[in-house]
C-alpha positions as CSV (number, residue, x, y, z in Angstrom):
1,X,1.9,-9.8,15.5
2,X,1.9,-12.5,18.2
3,X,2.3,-15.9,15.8
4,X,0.2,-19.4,17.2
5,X,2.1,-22.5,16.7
6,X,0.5,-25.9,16.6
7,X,3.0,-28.6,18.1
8,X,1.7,-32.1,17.0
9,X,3.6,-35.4,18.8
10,X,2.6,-38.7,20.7
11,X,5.5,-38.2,23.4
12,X,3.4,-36.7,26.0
13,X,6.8,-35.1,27.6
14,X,7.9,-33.7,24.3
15,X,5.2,-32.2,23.4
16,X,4.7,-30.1,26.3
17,X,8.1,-29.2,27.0
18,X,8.2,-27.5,23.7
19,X,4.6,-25.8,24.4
20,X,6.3,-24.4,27.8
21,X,9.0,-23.5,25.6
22,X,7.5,-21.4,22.9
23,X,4.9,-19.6,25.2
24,X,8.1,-18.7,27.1
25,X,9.1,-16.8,23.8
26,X,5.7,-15.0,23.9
27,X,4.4,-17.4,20.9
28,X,0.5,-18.7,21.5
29,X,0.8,-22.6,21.3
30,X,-2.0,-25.4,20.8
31,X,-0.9,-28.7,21.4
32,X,-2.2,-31.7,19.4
33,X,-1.4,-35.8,20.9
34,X,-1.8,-37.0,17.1
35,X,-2.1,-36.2,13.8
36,X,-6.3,-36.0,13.9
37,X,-6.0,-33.9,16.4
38,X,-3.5,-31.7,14.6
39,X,-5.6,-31.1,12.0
40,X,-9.1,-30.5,13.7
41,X,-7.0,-27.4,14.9
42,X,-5.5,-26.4,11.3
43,X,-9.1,-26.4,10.1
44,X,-9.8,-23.7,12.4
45,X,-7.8,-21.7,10.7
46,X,-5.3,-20.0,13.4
47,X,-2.1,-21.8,12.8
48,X,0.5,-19.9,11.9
49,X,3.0,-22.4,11.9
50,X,2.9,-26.8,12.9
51,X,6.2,-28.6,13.9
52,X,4.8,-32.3,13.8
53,X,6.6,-35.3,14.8
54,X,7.6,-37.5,11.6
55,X,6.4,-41.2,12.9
56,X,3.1,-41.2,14.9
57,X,0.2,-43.7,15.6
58,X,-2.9,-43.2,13.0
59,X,-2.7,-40.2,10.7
60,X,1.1,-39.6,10.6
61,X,3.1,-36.8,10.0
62,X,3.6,-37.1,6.2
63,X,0.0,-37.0,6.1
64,X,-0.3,-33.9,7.9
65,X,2.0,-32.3,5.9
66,X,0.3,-33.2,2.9
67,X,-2.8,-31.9,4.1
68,X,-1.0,-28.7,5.1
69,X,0.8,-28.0,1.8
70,X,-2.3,-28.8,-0.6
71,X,-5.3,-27.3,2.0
72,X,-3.6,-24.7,3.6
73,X,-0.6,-23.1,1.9
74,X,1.7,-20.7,3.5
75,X,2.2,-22.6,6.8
76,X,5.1,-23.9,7.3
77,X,5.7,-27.3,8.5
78,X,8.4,-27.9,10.9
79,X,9.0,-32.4,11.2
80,X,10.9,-33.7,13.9
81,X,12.6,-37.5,13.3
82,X,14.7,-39.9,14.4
83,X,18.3,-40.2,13.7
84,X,16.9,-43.6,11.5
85,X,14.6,-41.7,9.8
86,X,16.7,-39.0,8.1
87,X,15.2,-40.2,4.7
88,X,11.8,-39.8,5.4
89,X,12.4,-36.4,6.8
90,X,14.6,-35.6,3.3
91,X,11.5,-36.7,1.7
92,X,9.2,-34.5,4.0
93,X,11.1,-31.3,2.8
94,X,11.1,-32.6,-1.0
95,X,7.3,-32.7,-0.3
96,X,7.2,-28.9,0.9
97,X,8.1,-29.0,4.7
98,X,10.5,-25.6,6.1
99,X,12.9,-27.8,8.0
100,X,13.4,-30.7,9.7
101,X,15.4,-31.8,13.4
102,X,16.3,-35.0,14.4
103,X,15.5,-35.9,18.1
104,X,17.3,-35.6,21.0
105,X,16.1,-31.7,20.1
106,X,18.1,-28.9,20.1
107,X,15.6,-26.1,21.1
108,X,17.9,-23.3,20.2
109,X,18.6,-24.5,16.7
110,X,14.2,-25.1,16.7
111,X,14.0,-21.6,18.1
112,X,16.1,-20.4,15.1
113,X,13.8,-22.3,12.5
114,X,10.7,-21.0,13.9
115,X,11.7,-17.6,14.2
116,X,13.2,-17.6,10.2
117,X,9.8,-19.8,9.1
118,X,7.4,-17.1,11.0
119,X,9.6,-14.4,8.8
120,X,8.6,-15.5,5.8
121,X,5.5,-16.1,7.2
122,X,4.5,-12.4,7.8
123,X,6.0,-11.3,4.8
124,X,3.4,-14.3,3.1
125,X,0.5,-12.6,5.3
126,X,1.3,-9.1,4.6
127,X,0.9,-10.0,0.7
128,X,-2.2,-11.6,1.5
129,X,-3.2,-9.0,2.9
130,X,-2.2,-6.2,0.4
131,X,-4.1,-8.8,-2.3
132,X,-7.3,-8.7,-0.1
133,X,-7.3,-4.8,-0.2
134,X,-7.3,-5.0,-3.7
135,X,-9.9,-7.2,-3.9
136,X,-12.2,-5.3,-1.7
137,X,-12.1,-2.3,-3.5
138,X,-9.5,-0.7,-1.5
139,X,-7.1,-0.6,-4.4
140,X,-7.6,1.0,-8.0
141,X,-5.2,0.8,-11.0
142,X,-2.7,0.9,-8.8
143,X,-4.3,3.9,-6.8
144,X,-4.0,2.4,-2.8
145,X,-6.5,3.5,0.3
146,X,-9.1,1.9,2.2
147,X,-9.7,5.7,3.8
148,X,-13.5,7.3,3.3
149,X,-11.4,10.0,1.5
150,X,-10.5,7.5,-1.0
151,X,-13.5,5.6,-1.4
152,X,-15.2,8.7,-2.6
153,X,-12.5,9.2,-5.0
154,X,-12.6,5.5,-6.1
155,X,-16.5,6.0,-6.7
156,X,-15.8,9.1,-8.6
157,X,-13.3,7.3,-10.9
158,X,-15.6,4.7,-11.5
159,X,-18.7,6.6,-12.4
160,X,-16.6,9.5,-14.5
161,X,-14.5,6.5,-16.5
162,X,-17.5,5.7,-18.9
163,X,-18.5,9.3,-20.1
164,X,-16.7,11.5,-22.2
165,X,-16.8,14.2,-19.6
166,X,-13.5,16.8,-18.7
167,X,-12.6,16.0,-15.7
168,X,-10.2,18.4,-13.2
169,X,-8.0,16.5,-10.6
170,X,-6.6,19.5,-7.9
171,X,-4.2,18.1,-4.7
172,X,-1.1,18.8,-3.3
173,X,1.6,17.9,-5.3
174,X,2.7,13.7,-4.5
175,X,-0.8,13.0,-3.8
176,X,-1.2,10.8,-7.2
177,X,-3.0,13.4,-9.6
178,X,-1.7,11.4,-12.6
179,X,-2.4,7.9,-11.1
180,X,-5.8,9.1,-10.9
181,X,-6.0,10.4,-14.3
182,X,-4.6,6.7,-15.8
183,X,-7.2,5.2,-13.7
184,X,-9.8,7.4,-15.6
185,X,-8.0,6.3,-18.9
186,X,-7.9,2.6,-18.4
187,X,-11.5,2.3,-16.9
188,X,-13.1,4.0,-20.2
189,X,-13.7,3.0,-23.5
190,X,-10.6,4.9,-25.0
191,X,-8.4,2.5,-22.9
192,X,-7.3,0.9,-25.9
193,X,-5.0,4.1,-27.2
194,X,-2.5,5.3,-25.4
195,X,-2.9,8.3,-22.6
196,X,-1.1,11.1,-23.9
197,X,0.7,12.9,-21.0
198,X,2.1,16.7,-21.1
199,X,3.3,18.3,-18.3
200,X,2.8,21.8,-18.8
201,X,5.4,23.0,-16.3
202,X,8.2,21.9,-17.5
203,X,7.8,23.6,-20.8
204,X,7.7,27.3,-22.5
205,X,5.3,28.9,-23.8
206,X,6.4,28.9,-27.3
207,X,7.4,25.1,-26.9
208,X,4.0,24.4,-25.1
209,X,2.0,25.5,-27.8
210,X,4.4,23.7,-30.7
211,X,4.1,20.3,-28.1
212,X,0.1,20.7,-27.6
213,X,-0.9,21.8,-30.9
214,X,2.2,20.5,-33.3
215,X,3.3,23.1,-36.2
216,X,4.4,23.0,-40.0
217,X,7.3,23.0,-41.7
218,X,9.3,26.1,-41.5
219,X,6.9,27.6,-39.2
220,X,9.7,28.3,-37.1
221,X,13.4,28.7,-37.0
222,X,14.4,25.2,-36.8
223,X,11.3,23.3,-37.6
224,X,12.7,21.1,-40.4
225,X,9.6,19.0,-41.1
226,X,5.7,18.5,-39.9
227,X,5.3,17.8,-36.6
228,X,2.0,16.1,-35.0
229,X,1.4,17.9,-31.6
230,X,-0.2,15.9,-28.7
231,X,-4.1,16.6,-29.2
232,X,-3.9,15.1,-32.4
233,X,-1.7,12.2,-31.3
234,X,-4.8,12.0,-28.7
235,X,-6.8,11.3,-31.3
236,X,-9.8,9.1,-29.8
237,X,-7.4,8.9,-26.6
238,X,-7.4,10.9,-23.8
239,X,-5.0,13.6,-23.4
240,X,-3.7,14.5,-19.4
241,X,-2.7,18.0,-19.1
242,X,-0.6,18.4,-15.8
243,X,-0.8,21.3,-14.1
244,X,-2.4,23.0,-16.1
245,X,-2.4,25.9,-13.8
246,X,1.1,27.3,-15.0
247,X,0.1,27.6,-18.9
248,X,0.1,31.2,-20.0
249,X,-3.6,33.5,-21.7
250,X,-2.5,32.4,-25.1
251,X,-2.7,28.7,-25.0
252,X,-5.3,28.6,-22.7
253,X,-7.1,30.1,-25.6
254,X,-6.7,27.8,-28.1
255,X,-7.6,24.7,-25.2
256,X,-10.6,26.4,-24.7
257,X,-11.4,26.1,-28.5
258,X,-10.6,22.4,-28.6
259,X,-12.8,21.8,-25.5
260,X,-15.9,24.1,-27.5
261,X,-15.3,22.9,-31.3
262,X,-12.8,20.3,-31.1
263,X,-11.2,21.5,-33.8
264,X,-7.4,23.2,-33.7
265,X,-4.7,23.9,-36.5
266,X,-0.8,23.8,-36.1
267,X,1.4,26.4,-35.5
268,X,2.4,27.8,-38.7
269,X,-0.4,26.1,-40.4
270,X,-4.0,27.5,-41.9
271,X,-5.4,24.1,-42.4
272,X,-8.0,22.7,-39.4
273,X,-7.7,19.6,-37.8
274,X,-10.7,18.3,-35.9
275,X,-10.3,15.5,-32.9
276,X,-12.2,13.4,-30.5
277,X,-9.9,13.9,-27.9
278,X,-10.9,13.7,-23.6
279,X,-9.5,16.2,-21.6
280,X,-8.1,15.5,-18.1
281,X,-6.3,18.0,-16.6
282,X,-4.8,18.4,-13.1
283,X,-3.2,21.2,-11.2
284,X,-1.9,21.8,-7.2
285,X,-3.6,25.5,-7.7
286,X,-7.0,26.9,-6.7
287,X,-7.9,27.9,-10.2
288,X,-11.3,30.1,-8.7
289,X,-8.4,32.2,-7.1
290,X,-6.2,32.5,-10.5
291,X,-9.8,33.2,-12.0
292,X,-9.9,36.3,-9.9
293,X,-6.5,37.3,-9.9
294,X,-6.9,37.7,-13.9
295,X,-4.5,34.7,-14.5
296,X,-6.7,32.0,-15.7
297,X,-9.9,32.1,-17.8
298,X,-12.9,31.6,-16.4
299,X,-15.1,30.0,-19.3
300,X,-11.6,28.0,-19.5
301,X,-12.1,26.6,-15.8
302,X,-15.9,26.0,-16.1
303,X,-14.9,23.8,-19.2
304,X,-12.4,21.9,-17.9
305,X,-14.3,21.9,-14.2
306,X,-17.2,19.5,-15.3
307,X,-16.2,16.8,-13.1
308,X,-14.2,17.5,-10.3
309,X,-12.4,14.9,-8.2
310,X,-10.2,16.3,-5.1
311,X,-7.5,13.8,-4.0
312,X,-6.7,14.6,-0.3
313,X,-3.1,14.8,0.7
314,X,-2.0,11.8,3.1
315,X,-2.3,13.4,6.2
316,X,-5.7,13.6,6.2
317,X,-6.3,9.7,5.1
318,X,-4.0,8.3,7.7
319,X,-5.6,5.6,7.7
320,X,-4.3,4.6,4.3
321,X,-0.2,4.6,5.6
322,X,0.1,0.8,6.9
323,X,-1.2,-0.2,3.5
324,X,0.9,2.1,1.4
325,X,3.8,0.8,3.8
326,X,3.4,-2.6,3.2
327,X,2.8,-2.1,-0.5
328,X,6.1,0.1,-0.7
329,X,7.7,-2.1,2.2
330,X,7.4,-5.2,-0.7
331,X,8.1,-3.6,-3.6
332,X,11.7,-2.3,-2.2
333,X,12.6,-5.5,-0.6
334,X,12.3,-7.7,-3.8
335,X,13.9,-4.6,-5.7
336,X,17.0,-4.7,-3.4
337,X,17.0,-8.6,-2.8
338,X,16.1,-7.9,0.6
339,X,14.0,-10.4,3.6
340,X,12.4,-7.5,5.7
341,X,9.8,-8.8,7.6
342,X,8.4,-5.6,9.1
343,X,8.6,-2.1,10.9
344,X,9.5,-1.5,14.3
345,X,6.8,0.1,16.3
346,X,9.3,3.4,16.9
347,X,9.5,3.5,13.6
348,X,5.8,2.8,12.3
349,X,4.9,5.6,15.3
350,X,7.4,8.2,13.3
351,X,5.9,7.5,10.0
352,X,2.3,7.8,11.4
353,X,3.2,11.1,13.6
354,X,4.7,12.9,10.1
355,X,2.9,15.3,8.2
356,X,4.1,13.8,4.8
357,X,3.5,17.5,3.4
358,X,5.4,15.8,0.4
359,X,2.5,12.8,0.4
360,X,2.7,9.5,-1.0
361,X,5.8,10.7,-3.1
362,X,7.9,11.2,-0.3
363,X,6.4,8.3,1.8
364,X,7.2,6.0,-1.1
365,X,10.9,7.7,-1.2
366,X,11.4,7.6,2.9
367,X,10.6,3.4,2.4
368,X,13.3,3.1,-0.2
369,X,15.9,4.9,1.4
370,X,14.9,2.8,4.7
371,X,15.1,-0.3,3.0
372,X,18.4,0.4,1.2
373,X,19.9,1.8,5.2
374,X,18.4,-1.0,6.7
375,X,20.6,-3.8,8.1
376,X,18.7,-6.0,9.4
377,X,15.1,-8.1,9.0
378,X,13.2,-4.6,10.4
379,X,13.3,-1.5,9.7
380,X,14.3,0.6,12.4
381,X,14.2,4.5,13.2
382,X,17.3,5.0,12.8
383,X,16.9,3.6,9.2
384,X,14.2,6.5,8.6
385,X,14.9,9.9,6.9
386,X,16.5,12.6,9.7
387,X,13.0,14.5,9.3
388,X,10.8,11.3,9.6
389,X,12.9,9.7,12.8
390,X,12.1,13.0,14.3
391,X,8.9,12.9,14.4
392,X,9.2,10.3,17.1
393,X,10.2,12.6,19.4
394,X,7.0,14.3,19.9
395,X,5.1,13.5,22.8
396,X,1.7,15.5,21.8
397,X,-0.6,14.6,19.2
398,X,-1.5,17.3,16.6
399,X,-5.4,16.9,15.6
400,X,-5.7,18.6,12.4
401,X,-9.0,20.9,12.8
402,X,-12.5,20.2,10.9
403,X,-11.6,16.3,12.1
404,X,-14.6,14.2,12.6
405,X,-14.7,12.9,16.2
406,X,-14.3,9.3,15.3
407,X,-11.4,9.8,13.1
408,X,-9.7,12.2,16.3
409,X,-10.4,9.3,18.6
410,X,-8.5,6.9,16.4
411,X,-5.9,8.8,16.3
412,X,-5.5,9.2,19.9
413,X,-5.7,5.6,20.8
414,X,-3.2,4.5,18.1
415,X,-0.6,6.9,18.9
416,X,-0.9,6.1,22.4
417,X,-0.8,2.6,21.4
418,X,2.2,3.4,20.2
419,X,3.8,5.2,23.3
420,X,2.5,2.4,25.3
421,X,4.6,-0.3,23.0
422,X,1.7,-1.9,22.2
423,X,0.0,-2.5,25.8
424,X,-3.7,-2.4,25.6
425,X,-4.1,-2.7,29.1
426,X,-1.8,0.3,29.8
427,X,-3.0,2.4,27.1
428,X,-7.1,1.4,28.5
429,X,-5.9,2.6,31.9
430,X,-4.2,6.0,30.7
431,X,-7.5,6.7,28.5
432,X,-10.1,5.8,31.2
433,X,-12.0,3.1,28.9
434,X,-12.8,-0.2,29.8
435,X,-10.0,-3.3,27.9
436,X,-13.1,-4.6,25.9
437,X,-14.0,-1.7,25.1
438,X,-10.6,-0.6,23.5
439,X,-10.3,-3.9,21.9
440,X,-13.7,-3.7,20.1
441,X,-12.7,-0.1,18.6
442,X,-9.0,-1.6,17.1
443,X,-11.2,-4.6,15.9
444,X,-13.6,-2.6,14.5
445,X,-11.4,-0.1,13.2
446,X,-8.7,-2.6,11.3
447,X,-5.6,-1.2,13.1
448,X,-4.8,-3.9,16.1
449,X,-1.8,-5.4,13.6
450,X,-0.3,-1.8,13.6
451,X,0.5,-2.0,17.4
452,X,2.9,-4.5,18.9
453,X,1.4,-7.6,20.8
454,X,3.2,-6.9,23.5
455,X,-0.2,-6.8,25.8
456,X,0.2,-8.5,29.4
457,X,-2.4,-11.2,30.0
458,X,-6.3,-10.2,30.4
């Protein structure tokens, strides 16, 4: 991200030297004679930083940063002083500036400052960002993806949440089944009881059934005392049924009753219990081919199968990894008491390149092992998982097939971005299209931030 930083000072020779200065470090620089000036240019919005001299003719640089602070938070203000104005510029930090520096300047100790103040600074942006996602629709109870893929799934949430219909979630496994199943939850009107979670898997069949349906006292060796079993803790709930694909003839059965006749009785018991329980279920199996293979009924899978929402794994919603980065990215810096500002473009390349057949799971696991290994402000490749960093090494680009067109040439110009270190002009020239046009298609697409501005001058 190439940072613009507004220098604000009445010393004519001053305030150029330090504009030569900072565009010398690849910064974009605006240059202001007074403090009117100054802020004509904050209002445009485009600042990403303003180091302002303290003591100034008309509208001075207490002002300014007053202006800043209350108008525009999240800029920081830089104020250069005097060595007789050390107060005011005490003051000035008391009143929310970064820094201060006392003139004669020291530009390597101001290089320093900048560099630690624009930090924080994309680390401000990048949570800005993440918040504007959210706000846009491109986040849902914590479900994250501006991707067509999940839009549709987003829509489906929304319009399923208000009706009492079963719903099936299929997708690989670490693609978010159950994320999308407490979005279903929290958007309906049950959202005030508790989802009740079972994940069939993990459990036998005898304890499956006991877990599910509860049982009586001395129904079986061991059962001391009455136990409720999930559907009737469900009660006026919903009740999520992870994969649901393992559970064996017998207890699909008696799901396929509650579904028809809401209505179940314990094991060990002869007394019915009726419910008003919602039934979302999720699996990583294609239940039509366990429906011909004999393991799973069909009138069970038409029942549960009203609605069906398909979460796609993240390979094919690529377009949703810079977001899930950044959200992961924050979330492990704070955890760990970490300042990372960012990714390095190796390392954003290897993430992108990946196939993630483990999904978000293992994408949100790769960022907190990089975090934890890295040593630094960025994240490196070396600070990657072995079978992420190697990813990097591939110089062609897989196109999964049954890609639309659009979505293949995004994913050629971004990885060549990438290749190309962020050169637009390179990367225009090696793909025979025209700068402007190149520049349109990252604008239009969203994805100019995820390439370095490291562009020679157009």
């Amino acid at each position: 991200m190439k940072f613009t930083i507004l220098i604000i000072d009445d010393e004519k020779n001053i305030r150029e030297g330090l504009g030569t200065s900072f565009e010398l470090d690849g910064y974009e620089v605006r240059l202001a004679q007074n403090g009117e000036e100054g802020l004509k240019y904050i209002e445009k919005g485009d600042i990403d930083l303003v180091i302002t001299d303290l003591r100034m003719p008309g509208i001075s640089g207490e002002e300014v940063l007053r202006r800043v602070t209350t108008e525009t938070p999240g800029i920081p203000v830089i104020v250069l002083t005097g060595h007789g104005s050390i107060d005011s510029a005490v003051e000035a930090m008391r009143n929310g500036a970064y820094d201060f520096l006392t003139k004669p300047l020291n530009l390597d100790q101001l290089s320093m400052i900048v560099k630690r103040a624009l930090e924080r600074r994309e680390l401000s942006l990048a949570h800005t960002q993440l918040k504007a996602e959210v706000e846009k629709g491109h986040a849902l109870e914590n479900i994250i993806g501006k991707s067509a893929e999940m839009q549709k799934v987003f829509d489906m949430i929304k319009k399923v949440a208000p009706s009492k219909a079963s719903v099936l979630i299929t997708g690989e496994s670490g693609v978010g089944k159950e994320l999308v199943a407490d979005a279903i939850h929290k958007l309906s009107p049950r959202k005030e009881h508790n989802c009740i979670k079972v994940h069939c898997a993990a459990l036998s069949e005898t304890l499956l059934e006991s877990e599910l349906f509860g049982h009586e006292k001395g129904a079986f060796t061991g059962a001391d005392a009455l136990v409720k079993g999930r559907f009737e803790l469900a009660h006026e709930s919903t009740i999520f049924l992870d994969e649901i694909g393992e559970i064996n003839p017998s207890v699909q059965i008696k799901i396929l009753r509650v579904l028809q006749e809401k209505k179940f009785e314990r094991v060990g018991g002869s007394s019915t219990i009726g419910v008003d329980v919602r039934i979302v279920a999720a699996t990583n199996r294609n239940l039509e081919e366990e429906v011909k293979k004999g393991t799973f009924r069909e009138d069970l899978y038409y029942r549960l199968n009203v609605i069906h929402i398909h979460v796609p794994p993240l390979r094919d919603r690529k377009d949703d990894i810079p977001l899930l980065v950044n959200y992961f990215l924050k979330e492990f810096a704070e955890e760990n008491g970490k300042e990372i500002k960012g990714i390095e473009n190796k390392a954003r390349d290897a993430i992108y390149r990946y196939s993630w057949p483990g999904n978000i799971r293992e994408l949100r696991n790769c960022i907190e092992s990089a975090v934890v290994m890295c040593g630094g402000t960025e994240i490196k490749l070396e600070d990657l998982p072995p079978t992420v960093s190697k990813a990097s090494e591939e110089d062609s680009i897989v196109i999964p097939t049954g890609i639309p067109l659009d979505e293949a040439e995004k994913m050629i110009i971004r990885q060549n971005l990438a290749v190309n270190k962020g050169n637009k002009s390179k990367t225009a020239d090696i793909l025979k299209i025209g700068r402007k046009t190149l520049h349109r298609k990252l604008e239009e697409w969203g994805i100019e931030d995820t390439a370095a501005e490291s562009d020679d001058a157009e």
